[in-house]
N, C-alpha and C positions, 0 to 999 in steps of 0.2 A: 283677763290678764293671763299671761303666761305663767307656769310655776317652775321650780324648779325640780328635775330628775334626780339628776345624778352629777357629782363633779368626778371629770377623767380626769389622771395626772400617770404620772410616769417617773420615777426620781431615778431611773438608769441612762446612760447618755450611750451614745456609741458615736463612730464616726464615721461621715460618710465622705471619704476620699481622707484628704489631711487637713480639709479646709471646711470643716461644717462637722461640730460639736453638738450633736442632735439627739433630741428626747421626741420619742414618738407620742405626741399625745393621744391620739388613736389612729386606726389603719383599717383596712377592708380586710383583715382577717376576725376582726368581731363582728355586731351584726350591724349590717351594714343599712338595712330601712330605717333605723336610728341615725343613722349621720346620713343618709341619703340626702341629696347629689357630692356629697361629699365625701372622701375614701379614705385619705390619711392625712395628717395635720405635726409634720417635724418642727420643733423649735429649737434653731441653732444658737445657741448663747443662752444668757449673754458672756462672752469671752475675752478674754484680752492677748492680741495676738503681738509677738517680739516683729520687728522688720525683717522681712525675708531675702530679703538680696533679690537676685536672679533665678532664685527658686517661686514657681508658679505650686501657691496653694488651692486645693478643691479639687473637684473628680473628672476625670478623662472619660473619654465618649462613651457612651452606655446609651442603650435604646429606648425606647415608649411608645406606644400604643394604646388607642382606644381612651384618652383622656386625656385632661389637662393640668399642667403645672402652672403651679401660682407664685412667684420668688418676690416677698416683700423684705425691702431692706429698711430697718430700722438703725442699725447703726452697721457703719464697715462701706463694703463693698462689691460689686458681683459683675462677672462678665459671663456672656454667654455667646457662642455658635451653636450654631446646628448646619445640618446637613440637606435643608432646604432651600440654606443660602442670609438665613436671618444671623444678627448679630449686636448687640451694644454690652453700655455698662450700666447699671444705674446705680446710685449712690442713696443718702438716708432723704424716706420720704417714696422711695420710687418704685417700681411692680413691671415685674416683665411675666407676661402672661401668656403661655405656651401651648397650644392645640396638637396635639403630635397626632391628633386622626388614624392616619391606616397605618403611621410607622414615621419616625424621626431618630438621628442620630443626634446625642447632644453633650456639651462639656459645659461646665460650670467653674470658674474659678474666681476667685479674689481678682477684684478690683485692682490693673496695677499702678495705681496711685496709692491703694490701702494696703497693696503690697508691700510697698517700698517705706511706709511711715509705720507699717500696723495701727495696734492701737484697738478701742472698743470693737466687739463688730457683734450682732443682733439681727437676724434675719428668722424668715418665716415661708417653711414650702408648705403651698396647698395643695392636695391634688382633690380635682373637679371633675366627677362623672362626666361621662357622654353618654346621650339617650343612644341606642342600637343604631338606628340610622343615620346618625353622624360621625359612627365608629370609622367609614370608611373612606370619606372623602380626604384631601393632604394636607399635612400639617398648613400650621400658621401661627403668629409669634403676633405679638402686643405688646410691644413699649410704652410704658404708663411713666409719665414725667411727673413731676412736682408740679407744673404749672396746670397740669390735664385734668388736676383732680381738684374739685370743688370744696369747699371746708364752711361748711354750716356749724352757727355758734348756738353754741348750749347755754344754759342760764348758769353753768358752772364748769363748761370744757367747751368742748368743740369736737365736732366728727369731720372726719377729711371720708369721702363719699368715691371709692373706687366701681364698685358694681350696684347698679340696682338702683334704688330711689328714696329717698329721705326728703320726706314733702312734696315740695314741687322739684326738686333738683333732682340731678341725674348724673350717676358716675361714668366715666368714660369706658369702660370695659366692655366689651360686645362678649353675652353669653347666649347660651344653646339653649338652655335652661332658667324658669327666672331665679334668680341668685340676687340677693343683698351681700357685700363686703365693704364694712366701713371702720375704717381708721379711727376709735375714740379715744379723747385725755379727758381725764377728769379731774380737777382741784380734788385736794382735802378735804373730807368731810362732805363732798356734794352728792346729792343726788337727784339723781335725773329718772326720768321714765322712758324709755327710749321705744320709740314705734317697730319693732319687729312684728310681722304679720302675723295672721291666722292664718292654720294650714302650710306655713313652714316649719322644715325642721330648722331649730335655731341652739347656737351654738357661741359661746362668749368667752374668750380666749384672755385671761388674764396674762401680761405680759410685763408687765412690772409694777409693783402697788399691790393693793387688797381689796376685793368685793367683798358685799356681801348681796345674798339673794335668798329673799323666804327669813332671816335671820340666820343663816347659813353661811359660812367665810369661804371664800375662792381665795386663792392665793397667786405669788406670781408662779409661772408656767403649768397650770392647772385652767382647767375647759368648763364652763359648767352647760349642760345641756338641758334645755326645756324641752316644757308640754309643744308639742306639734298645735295644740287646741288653744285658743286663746291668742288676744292684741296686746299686743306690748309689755314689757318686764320694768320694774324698776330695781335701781341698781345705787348701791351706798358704796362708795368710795372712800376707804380708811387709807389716807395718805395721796399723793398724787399718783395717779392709776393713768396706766395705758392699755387699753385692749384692742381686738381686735376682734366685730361683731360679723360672723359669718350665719346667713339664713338662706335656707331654699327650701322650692317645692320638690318634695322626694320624687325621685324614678322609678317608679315602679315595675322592675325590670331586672333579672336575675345578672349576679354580680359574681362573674368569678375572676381570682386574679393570680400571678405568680410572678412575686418580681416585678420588673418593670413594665409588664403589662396587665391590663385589666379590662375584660371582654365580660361575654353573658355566657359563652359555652368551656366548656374543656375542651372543647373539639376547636374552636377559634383560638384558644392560649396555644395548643399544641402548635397548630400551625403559624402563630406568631413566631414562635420558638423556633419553627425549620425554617420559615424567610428570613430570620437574623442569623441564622445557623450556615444558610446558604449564599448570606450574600443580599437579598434580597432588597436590605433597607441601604439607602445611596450610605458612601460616606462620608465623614465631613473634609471638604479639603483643607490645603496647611494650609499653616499662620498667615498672613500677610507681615 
């Protein structure tokens, strides 16, 4: 079995754009073979937003490279372009899941239906390494629905199964990488043993509720991270619990990043820097 490390948290928020109230629970500025294929992990909420009228909240076009974003919406709303030509909304339950490769422009905002009513909103950005040689082929974009993703019952919750494999089932997500991410709820007082592999690193995302692990309390927006060595964790749930169980095989593969890109050289970041600097990456066209 799996043990427990270390629990990450973060109790400072910052924001990104006007529209995503975000605590970094970890990022590729610490080490990074520890969260390997994994880089940074924002949790936006949970917040309560007033109706915005005509005003478009969240962040305007910013670049990416060399990795993948991962936007789970758990309460609210999200829209997204880029500048490959990709676009939707998804609402609670849904994942748009974003390969920006050699370079992508992209905007993120509130849903405008969640605009116009506000109201809860709870989201979750991943970002997902890329091995070297998939840094450089072009973006691509994944709209994950409610209907796409399969929900296996627990003897006291249920996992909703977005990447990877839990049993015999299999999430709709196409990765580079092998990668587990799975949607859990827990009842009160349940516990389950939940199959995360050997030789992942694995990573369990409290997001509202209370674990524990080892006799150890995870709290809400606190991460707890395990042994790479070892099958499976078991997990006690004080209150009804939502996480989100993310595991992969590391990359093993030098990580360097600045901002909104994340390559293996300083000599590839520079030069990301002067293709967006110059032009380089398309832009996104207007509205429709």
């Amino acid at each position: 079995m799996k043990t427990l490390i270390e629990v990450l948290s973060n109790p400072h928020r910052h924001w990104v754009g006007d529209g995503f109230p975000v605590r970094s629970l970890f990022s590729y500025q610490g080490d990074t073979r520890a969260i390997s294929p994994f880089l940074l992990f924002d949790y936006a909420g949970p917040w309560a937003f007033e109706p915005a009228g005509a005003h478009r909240r969240g962040v305007g076009p910013h670049p990416h490279r060399g990795f993948e974003t991962v936007t789970i919406v758990y309460e609210g709303g999200v829209s997204h372009r880029d500048s490959a030509g990709h676009g939707g909304t998804i609402g609670p339950g849904e994942v748009q899941w974003m390969t920006a490769g050699s370079g992508i422009v992209h905007e993120e905002y509130h849903a405008p239906d969640f605009a116009k009513t506000g109201g809860a909103f709870r989201v979750v950005q991943l970002w997902v390494n890329l091995p070297a040689k998939d840094k450089g082929p072009p973006a691509a974009y994944q709209a994950i629905t409610r209907d796409m993703i399969p929900e296996i019952p627990l003897a006291a919750g249920r996992a909703r199964l977005i990447a990877g494999a839990f049993g015999d089932a299999r999430g709709p997500a196409k990765t580079f990488t092998p990668i587990n991410l799975w949607d859990v709820r827990l009842v009160a007082d349940a516990e389950v043993t939940l199959p995360v592999p050997d030789g992942h690193n694995s990573l369990l995302a409290v997001l509202s509720g209370q674990l524990s692990i080892d006799g150890q309390a995870v709290d809400e927006a606190e991460i707890a991270r395990l042994t790479e060595a070892g099958a499976g964790v078991t997990v006690k749930a004080h209150g009804d619990t939502v996480l989100l169980v993310m595991t992969g095989v590391p990359i093993d593969e030098p990580v360097v990043g600045h901002g909104p890109f994340v390559m293996n050289t300083h000599a590839q970041i520079r030069q990301a820097i002067a293709d967006f600097n110059s032009g380089r990456f398309t832009a996104i066209g207007p509205s429709s």
